[in-house]
Structures are given as C-alpha cells and as structure tokens.
C-alpha positions in Angstrom: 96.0 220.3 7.3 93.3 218.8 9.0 89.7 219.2 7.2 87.6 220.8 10.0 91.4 224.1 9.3 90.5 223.5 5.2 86.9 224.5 6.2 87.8 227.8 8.6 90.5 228.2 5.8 87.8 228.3 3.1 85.6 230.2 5.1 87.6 232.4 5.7 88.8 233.4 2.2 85.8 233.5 1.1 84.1 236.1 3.8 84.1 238.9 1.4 82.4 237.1 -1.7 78.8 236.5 -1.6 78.7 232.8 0.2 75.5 231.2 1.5 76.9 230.5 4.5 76.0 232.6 7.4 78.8 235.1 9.3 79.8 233.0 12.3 78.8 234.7 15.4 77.1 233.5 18.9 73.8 231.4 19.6 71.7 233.7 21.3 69.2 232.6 24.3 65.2 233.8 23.9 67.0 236.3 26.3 69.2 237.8 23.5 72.6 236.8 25.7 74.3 234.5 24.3 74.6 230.6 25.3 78.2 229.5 26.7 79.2 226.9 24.3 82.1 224.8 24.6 82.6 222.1 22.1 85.3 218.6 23.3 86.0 217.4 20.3 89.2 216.0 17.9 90.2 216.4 14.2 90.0 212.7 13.1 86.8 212.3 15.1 84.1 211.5 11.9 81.2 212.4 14.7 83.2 215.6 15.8 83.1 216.2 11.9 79.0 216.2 11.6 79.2 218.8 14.5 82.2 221.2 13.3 79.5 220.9 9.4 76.6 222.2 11.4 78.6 224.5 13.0 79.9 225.8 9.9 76.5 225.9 8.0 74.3 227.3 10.6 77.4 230.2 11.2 77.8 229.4 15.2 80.6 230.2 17.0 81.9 227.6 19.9 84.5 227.6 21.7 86.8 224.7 20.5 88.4 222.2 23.2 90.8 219.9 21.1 91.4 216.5 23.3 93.9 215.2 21.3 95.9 218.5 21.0 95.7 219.4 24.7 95.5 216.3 27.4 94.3 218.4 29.7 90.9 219.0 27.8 90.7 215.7 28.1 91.3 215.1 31.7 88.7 218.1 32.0 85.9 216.2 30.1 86.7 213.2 31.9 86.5 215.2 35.5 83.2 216.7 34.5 81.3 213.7 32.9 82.6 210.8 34.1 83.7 210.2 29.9 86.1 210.5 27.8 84.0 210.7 24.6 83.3 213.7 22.0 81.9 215.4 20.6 80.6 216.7 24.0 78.9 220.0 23.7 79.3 221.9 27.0 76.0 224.0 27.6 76.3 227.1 29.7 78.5 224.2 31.8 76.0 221.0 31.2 77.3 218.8 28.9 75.6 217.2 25.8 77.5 213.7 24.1 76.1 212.4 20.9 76.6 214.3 17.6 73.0 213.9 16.2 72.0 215.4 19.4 74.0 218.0 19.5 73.1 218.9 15.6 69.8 218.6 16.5 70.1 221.1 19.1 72.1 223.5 17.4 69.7 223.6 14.7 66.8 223.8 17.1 67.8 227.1 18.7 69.5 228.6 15.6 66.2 228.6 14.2 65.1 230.2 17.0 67.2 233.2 16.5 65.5 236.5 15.6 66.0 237.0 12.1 
C-alpha cells in the first residue's frame, strides 16, 4: 500500500471522529462554482507527495490522473504540455508543474473560500 492510499485510508476511518482535518470537498472560484482540477501525478513521486499533503490538509478534492498506473495519462500530459513531468496541476484545462507552486496555489485560493 502506497502512502498517499495509507493517507485516504486514515482519512477515511477517521471521518466520524473529531479530526482537524477538513471534509474533502471542491475549491470553489470567487464565483462559488467550483475550479476543474486535475492533478498528473505518481505514488513514488516525493514532489507528487508535498501536493497529495496539501491536498489532504487543506480538504480539496482533485481529480487524480496516475501516470504510472495508466500510460495513457501520461501520453495525455505529454500531448498537452510538451512534458512528461508531475505533479502537473491541470487548472480548469491550463496546466501548473512545480509542487511548491502548485501548494502555493492551493493554499492561496483555499483561503479564499468563504468560511
């Protein structure tokens, strides 16, 4: 068991107890819809990790695209940005590489978020 499943797993189990970690759900635009988020990333990846953290902390749900599980993920990231590298954060369909960046992002409009 890889340890971005031992984090949904603890998550998970733990959803009725009184955790400090937030109920996943979407990242809402000013707008109130929510962003389409798409996250390339692996398992193994230790940059994917920092990403699938803040994920997990902050309570926001993505849509995971595993490039090692499914080539074809790959060959879609490659199509689209010209790379082959995750994590790569796909923005209502822009795409964002670089982990810090995209924690930095994600923490940017989740404090947005009406309370």
């Amino acid at each position: 068991m890889s340890l971005f499943d031992r984090l949904l797993s603890n998550r998970t189990s733990s959803a009725g107890s009184s955790s400090s970690r937030p109920a996943k759900g979407p990242l809402l635009k000013p707008d109130g819809s929510p962003y389409e988020l798409a996250l390339y990333a692996y398992d193994g990846c230790p940059f994917c990790q920092r990403v699938y953290r803040s994920l997990d902390q902050l309570g926001i749900e993505v849509e995971l695209r595993n490039t090692m599980r499914d080539r074809q993920h790959r060959s879609d990231l490659v199509a689209a940005t010209g790379r082959g590298t995750v994590p790569c954060l796909f923005i209502d369909g822009n795409p964002m590489h670089e982990s810090a960046d995209i924690v930095r992002w994600l923490s940017a409009r989740k404090a947005e978020q009406p309370a």
